[in-house]
Short mmCIF file of the C-alpha atoms (twelve columns), coordinates in Angstrom:
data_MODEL
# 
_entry.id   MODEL 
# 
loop_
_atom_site.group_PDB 
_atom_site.id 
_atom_site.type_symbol 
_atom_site.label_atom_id 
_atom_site.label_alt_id 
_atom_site.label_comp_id 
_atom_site.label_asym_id 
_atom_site.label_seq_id 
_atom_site.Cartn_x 
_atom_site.Cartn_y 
_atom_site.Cartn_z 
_atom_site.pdbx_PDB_model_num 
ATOM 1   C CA . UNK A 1   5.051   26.062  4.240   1 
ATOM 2   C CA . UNK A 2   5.996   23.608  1.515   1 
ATOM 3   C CA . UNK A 3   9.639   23.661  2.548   1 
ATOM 4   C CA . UNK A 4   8.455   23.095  6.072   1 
ATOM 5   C CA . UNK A 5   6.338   20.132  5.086   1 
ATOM 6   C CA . UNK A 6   9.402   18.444  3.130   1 
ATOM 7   C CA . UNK A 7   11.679  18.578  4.969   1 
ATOM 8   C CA . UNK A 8   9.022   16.722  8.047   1 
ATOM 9   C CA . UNK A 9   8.778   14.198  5.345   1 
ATOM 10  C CA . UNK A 10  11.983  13.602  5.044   1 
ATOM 11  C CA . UNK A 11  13.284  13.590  8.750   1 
ATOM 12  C CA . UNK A 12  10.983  11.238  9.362   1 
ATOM 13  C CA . UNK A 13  11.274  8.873   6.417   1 
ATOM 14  C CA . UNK A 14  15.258  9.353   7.019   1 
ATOM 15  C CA . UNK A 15  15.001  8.629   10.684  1 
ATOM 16  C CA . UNK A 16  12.033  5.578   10.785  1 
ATOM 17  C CA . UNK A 17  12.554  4.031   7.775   1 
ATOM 18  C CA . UNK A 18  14.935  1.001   8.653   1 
ATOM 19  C CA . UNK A 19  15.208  -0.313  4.704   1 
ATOM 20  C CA . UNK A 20  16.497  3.012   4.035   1 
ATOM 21  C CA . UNK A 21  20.274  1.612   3.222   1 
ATOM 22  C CA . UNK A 22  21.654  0.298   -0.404  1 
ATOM 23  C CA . UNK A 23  21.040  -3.456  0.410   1 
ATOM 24  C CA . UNK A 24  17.755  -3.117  2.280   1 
ATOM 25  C CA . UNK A 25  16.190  -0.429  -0.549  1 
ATOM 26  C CA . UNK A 26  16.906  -2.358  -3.412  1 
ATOM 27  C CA . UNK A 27  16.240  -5.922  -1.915  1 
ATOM 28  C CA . UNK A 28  13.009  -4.747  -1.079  1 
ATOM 29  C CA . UNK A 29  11.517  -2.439  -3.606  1 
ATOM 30  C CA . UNK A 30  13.769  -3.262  -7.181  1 
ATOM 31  C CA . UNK A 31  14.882  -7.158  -6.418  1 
ATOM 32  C CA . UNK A 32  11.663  -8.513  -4.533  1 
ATOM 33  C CA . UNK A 33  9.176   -7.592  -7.255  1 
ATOM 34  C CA . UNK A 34  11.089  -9.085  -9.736  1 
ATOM 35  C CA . UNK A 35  11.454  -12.644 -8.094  1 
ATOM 36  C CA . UNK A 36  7.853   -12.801 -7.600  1 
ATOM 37  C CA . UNK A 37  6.407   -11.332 -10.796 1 
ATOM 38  C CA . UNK A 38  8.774   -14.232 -12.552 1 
ATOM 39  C CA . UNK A 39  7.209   -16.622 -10.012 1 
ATOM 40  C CA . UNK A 40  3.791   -15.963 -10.494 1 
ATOM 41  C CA . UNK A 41  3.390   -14.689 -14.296 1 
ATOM 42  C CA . UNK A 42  5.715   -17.952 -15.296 1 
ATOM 43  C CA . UNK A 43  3.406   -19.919 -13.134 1 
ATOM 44  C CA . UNK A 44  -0.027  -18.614 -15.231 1 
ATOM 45  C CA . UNK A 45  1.657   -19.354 -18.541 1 
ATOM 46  C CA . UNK A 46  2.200   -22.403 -18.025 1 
ATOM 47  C CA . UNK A 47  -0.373  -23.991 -15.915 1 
ATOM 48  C CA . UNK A 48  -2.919  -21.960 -17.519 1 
ATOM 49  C CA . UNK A 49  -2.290  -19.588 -20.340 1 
ATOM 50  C CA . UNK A 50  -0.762  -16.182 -21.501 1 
ATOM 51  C CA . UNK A 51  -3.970  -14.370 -20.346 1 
ATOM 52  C CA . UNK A 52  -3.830  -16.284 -16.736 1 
ATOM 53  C CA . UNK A 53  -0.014  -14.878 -16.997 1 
ATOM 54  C CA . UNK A 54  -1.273  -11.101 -17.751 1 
ATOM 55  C CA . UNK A 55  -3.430  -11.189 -14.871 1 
ATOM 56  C CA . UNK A 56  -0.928  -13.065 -12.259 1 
ATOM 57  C CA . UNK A 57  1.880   -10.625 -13.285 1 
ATOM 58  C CA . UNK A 58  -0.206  -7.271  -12.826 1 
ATOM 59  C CA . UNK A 59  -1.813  -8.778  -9.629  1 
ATOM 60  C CA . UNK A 60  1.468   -9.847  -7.815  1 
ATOM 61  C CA . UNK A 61  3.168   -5.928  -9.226  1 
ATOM 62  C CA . UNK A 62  0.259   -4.263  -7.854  1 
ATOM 63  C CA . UNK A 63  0.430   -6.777  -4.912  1 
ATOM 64  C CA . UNK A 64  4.269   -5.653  -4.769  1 
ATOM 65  C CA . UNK A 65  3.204   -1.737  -3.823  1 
ATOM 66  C CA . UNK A 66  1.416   -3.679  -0.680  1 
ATOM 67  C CA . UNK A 67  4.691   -5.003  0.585   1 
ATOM 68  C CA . UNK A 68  6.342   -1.598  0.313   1 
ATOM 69  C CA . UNK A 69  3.850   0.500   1.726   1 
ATOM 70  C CA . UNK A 70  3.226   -1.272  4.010   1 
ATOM 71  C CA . UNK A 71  6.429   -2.557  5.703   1 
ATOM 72  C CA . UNK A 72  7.845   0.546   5.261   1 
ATOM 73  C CA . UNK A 73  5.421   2.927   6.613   1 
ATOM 74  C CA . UNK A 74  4.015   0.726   9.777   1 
ATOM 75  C CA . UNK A 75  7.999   0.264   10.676  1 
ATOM 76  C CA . UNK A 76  7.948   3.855   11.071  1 
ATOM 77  C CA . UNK A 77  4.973   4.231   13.175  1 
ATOM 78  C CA . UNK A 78  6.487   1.803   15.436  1 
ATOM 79  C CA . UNK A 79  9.752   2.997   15.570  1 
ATOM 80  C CA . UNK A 80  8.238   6.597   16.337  1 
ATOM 81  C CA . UNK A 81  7.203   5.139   19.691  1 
ATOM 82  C CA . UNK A 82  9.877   2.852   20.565  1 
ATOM 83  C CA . UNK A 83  12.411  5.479   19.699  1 
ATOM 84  C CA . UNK A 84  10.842  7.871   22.290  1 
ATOM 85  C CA . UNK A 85  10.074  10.646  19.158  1 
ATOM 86  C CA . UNK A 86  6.078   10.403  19.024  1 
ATOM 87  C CA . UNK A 87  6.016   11.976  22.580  1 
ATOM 88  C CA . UNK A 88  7.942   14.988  21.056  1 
ATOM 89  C CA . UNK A 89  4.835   15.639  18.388  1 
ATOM 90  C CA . UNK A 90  2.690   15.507  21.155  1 
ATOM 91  C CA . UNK A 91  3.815   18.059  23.145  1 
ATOM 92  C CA . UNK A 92  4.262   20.385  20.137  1 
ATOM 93  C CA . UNK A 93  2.455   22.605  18.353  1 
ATOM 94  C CA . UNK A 94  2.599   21.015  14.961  1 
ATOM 95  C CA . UNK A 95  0.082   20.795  12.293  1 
ATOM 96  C CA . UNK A 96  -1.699  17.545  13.349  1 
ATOM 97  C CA . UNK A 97  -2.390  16.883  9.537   1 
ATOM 98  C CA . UNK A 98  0.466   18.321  8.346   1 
ATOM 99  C CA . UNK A 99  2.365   15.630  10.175  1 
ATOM 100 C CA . UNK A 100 0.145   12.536  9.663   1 
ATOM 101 C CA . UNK A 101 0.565   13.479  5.657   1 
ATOM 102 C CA . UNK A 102 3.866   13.979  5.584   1 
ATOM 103 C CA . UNK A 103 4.877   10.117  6.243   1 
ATOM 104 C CA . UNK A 104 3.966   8.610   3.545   1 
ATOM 105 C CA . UNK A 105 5.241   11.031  1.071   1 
ATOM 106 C CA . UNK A 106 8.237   9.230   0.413   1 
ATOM 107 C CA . UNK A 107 7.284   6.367   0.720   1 
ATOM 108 C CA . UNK A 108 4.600   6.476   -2.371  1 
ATOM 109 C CA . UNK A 109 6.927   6.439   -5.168  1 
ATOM 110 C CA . UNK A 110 8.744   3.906   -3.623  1 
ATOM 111 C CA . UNK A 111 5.797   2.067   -4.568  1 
ATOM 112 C CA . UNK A 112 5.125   2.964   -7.898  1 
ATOM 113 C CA . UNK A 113 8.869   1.924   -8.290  1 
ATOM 114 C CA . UNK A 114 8.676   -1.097  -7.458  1 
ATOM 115 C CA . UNK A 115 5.547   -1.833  -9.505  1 
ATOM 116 C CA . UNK A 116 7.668   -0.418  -12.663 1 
ATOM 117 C CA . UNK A 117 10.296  -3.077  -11.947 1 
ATOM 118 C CA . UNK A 118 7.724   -5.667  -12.036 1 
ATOM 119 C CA . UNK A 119 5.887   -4.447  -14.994 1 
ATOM 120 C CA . UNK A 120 8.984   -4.242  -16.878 1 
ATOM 121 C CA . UNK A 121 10.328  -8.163  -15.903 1 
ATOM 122 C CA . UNK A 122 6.617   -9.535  -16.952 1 
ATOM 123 C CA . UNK A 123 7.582   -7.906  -20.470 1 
ATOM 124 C CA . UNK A 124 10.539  -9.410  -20.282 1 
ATOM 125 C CA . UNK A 125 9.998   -12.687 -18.943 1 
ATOM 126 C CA . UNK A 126 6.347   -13.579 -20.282 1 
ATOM 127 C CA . UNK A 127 5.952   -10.964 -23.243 1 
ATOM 128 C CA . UNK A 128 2.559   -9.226  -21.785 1 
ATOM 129 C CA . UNK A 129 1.275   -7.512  -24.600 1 
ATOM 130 C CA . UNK A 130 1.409   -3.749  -23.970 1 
ATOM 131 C CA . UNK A 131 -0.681  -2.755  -27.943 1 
ATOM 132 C CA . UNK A 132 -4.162  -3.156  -26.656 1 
ATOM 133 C CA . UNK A 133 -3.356  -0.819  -23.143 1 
ATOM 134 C CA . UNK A 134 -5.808  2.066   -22.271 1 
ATOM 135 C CA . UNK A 135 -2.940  4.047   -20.747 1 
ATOM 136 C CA . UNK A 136 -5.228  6.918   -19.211 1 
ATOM 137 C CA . UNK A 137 -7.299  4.735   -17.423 1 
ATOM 138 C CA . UNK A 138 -4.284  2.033   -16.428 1 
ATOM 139 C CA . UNK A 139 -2.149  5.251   -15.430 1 
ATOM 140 C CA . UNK A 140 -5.414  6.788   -13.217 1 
ATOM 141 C CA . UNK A 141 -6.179  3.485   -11.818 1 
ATOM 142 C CA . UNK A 142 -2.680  2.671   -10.574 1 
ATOM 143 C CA . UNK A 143 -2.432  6.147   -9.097  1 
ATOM 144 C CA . UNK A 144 -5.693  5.910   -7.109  1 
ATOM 145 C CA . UNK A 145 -5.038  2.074   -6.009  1 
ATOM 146 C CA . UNK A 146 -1.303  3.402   -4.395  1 
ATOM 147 C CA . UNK A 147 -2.702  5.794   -2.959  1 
ATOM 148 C CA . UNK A 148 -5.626  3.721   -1.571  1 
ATOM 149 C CA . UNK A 149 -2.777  1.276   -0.142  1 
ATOM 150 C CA . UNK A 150 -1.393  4.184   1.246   1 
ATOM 151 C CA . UNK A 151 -4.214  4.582   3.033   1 
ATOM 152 C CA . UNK A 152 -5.023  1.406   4.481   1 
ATOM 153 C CA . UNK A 153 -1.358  1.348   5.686   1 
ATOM 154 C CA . UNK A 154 -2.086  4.947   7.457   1 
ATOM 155 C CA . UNK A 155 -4.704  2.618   9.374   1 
ATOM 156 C CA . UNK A 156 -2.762  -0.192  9.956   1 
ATOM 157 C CA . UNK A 157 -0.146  2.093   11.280  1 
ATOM 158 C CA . UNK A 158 -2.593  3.089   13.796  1 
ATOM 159 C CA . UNK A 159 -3.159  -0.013  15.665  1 
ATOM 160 C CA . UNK A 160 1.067   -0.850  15.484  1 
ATOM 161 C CA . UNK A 161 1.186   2.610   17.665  1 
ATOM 162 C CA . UNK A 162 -0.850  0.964   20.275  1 
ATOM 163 C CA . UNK A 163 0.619   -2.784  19.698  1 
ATOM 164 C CA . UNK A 164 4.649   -1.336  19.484  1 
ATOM 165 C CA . UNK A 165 5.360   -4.520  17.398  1 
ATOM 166 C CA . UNK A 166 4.890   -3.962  13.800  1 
ATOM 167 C CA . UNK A 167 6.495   -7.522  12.284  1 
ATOM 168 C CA . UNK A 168 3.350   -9.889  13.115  1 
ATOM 169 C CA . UNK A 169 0.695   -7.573  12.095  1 
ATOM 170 C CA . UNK A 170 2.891   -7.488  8.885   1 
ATOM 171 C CA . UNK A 171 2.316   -10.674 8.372   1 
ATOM 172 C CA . UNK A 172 -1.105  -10.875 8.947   1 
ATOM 173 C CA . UNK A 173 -2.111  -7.857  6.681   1 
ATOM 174 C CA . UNK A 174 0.004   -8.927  4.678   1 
ATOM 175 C CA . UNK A 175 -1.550  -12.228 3.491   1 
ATOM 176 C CA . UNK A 176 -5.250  -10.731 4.083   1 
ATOM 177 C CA . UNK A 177 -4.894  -9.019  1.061   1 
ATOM 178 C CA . UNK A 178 -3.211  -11.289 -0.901  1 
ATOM 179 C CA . UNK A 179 -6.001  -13.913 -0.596  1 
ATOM 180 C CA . UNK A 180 -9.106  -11.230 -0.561  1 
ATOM 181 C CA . UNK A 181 -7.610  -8.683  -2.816  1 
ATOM 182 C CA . UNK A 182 -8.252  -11.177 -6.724  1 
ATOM 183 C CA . UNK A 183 -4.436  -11.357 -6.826  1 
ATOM 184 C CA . UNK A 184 -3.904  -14.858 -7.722  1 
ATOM 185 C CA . UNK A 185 -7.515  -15.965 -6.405  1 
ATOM 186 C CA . UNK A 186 -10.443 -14.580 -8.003  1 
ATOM 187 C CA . UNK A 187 -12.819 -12.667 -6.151  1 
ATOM 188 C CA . UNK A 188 -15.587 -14.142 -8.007  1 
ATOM 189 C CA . UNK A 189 -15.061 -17.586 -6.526  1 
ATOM 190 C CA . UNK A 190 -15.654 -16.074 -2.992  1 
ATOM 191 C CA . UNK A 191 -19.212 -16.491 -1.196  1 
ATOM 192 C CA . UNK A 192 -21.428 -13.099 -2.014  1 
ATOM 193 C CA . UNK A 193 -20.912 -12.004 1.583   1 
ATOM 194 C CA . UNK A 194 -16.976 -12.315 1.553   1 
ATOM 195 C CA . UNK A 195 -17.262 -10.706 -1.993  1 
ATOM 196 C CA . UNK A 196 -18.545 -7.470  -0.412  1 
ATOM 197 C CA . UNK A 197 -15.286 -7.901  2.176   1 
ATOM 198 C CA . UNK A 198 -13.354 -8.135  -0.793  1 
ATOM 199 C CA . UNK A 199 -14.231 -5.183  -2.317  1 
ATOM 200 C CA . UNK A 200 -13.856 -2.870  1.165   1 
ATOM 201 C CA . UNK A 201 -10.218 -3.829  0.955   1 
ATOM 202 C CA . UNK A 202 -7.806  -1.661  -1.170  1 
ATOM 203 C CA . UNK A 203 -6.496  -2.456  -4.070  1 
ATOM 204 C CA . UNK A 204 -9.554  -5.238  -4.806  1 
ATOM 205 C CA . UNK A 205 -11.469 -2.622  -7.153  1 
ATOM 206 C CA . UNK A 206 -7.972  -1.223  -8.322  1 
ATOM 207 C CA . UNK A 207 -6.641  -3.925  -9.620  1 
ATOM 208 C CA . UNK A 208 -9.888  -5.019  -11.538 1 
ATOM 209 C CA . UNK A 209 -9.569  -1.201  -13.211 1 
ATOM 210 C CA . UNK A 210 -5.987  -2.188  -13.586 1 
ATOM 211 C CA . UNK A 211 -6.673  -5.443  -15.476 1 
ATOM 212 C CA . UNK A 212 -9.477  -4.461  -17.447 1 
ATOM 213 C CA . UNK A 213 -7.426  -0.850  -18.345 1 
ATOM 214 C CA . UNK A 214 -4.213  -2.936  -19.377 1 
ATOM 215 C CA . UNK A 215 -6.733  -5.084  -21.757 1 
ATOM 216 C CA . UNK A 216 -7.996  -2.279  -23.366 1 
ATOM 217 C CA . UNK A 217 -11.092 -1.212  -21.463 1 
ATOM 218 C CA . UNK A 218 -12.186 2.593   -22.087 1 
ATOM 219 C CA . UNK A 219 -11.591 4.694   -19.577 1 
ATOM 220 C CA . UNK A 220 -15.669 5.356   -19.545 1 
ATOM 221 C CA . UNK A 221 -15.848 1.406   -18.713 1 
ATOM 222 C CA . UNK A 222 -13.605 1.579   -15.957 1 
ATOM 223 C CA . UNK A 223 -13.903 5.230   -13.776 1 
ATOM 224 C CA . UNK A 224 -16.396 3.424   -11.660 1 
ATOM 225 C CA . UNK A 225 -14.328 0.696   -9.872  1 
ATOM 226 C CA . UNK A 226 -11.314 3.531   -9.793  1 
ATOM 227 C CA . UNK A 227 -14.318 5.971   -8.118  1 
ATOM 228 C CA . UNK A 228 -14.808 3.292   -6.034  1 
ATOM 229 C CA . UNK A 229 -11.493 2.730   -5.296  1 
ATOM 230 C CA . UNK A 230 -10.546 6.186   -4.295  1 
ATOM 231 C CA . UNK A 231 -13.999 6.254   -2.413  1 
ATOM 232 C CA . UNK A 232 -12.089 3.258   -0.364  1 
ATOM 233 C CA . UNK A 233 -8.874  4.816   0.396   1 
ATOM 234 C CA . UNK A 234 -10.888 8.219   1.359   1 
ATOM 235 C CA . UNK A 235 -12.947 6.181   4.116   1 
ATOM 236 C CA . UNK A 236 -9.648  4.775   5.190   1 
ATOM 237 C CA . UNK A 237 -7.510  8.233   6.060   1 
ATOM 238 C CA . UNK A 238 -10.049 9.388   7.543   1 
ATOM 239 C CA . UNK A 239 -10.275 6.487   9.743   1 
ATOM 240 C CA . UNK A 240 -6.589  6.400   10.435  1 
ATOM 241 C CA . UNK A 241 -6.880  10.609  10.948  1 
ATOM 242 C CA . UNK A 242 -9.290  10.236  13.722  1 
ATOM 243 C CA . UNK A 243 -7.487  6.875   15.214  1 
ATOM 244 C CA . UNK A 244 -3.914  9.168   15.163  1 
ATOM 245 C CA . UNK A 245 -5.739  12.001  17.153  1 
ATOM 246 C CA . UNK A 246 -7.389  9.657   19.694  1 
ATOM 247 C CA . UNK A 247 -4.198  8.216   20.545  1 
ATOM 248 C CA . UNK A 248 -2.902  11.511  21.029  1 
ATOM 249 C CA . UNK A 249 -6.091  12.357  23.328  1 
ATOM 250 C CA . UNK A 250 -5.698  9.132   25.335  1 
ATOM 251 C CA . UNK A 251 -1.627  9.371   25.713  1 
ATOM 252 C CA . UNK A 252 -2.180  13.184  27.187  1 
ATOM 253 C CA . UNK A 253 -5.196  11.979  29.601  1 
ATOM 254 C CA . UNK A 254 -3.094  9.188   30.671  1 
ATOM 255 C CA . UNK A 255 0.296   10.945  30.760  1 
ATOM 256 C CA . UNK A 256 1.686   8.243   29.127  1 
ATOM 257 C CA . UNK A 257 2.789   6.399   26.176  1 
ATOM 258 C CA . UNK A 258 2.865   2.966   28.049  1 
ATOM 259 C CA . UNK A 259 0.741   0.158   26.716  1 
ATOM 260 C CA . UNK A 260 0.247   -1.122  30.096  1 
ATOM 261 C CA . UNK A 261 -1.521  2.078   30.757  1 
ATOM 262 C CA . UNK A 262 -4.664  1.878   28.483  1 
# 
C-alpha cells in the first residue's frame, strides 16, 4: 500500500512538476530564498534594527515555503488537465484520497528546504542570534505552518482545475499573503475586521509561533497560535477534498472536462 502510494507521488510530481530540472530546482527553491532573505533582513537592519532584521528574515523564509508550494503544486494541477491525465483518475478506480494526498508529498520538503537555505543566509548575512531559540516549539511551529501552506495550496489548486491557467492566480495568491500574512507588514496595523482575515490565512498564526519560538518563547506560550494554525490548514484540506470530488462529480455529469461546459 505504501509502495503503491509512493510511487503515485512520484509519477505525478515527476510528470507535473515543470521546475523539476537542475536550473529550474535550484533557481527556485536554494537561489530564490537566498536573494530575498538578503533583501529583506539587510533592509530591517538598517532602516530599523537587528530585531526588525530577525523578524523580516524569518517572515520572507517562511514566506519562501509559499512560493514553493505553491507554484509548484498548482502547476501540477493545471498541467493534470491540460495534459489530458486528470480524465484518466476519473475513470479509475483509485483511492480518491489516496491520490489527492499523494501530490504534495514531494513537494513538502521542498519547502522546508528552501526555508533552511534562508535561515542559514540570515545567519550569515545579518548574524540572527540562534542562543535564545525554543527549538521544540520553532521546530513544531514550522512543521504545522508548511503543512498549513500545503493546504491552502491543495485549495488553490482547486479553482486552477476549473480556470486551466495557473500563472495569474499565482500572482494573485501570491501577494495576498504576503501583505495579510505579518511578513514585512504587521498584522497589528490592520483594521480589527481585516485582522480576523489575517489570521484565516495560513501561515499568519505560524509565523507569529515562529517569531515568538525563535525569541525564546516556551513552548506552553506558543501551542495555541500553532493549534490554531493546524486548526487552519485542517479547515483548508478539507475544503480542497470536497472541491476535488465535486469537480470529479460535475466532469462525469457533464461528460466533460471542458470549461466551456460548466
Amino acid at each position: 500500500m505504501m509502495y503503491n502510494f509512493f510511487v503515485q507521488a512520484w509519477a505525478t510530481y515527476k510528470g507535473l512538476f515543470y521546475w523539476l530540472n537542475w536550473s529550474g530546482y535550484i533557481s527556485s527553491i536554494l537561489l530564490r530564498p537566498v536573494v530575498v532573505v538578503i533583501m529583506y533582513s539587510i533592509l530591517g537592519r538598517f532602516a530599523l534594527n537587528s530585531e526588525a532584521a530577525r523578524d523580516y528574515a524569518l517572515g520572507v523564509t517562511v514566506y519562501s515555503m509559499v512560493f514553493v508550494l505553491l507554484g509548484g503544486i498548482v502547476q501540477s494541477y493545471s498541467y493534470e488537465r491540460v495534459l489530458g491525465t486528470l480524465s484518466f483518475l476519473f475513470v479509475s478506480p483509485a483511492n480518491r484520497l489516496v491520490n489527492f494526498l499523494s501530490r504534495v508529498v514531494f513537494h513538502y520538503p521542498n519547502a522546508l528546504l528552501a526555508f533552511t537555505t534562508g535561515l542559514v543566509t540570515a545567519w550569515l548575512i545579518v548574524d540572527i542570534d540562534f542562543g535564545l531559540v525554543n527549538w521544540i516549539g520553532f521546530i513544531t511551529s514550522l512543521l504545522v505552518t508548511a503543512a498549513s501552506i500545503t493546504a491552502f495550496v491543495q485549495c488553490i489548486g482547486i479553482f486552477v482545475i476549473v480556470l486551466r491557467e495557473w500563472l495569474s492566480t499565482f500572482g494573485l495568491i501570491f501577494g495576498i499573503l504576503l501583505v495579510f500574512t505579518g511578513v514585512i507588514i504587521p498584522v497589528s496595523v490592520f483594521p480589527p475586521v481585516l485582522q480576523e482575515f489575517c489570521r484565516i490565512l495560513p501561515m499568519t498564526n505560524g509565523l507569529s509561533a515562529i517569531r515568538f519560538a525563535f525569541a525564546g518563547a516556551a513552548f506552553p506560550e506558543v501551542y495555541l497560535i500553532i493549534l490554531r494554525e493546524a486548526l487552519t490548514g485542517l479547515v483548508y484540506f478539507a475544503i480542497a477534498f470536497i472541491g476535488f470530488r465535486l469537480f470529479e462529480s460535475l466532469a462525469r455529469r457533464m461528460g466533460t472536462l471542458e470549461m466551456e461546459t460548466f
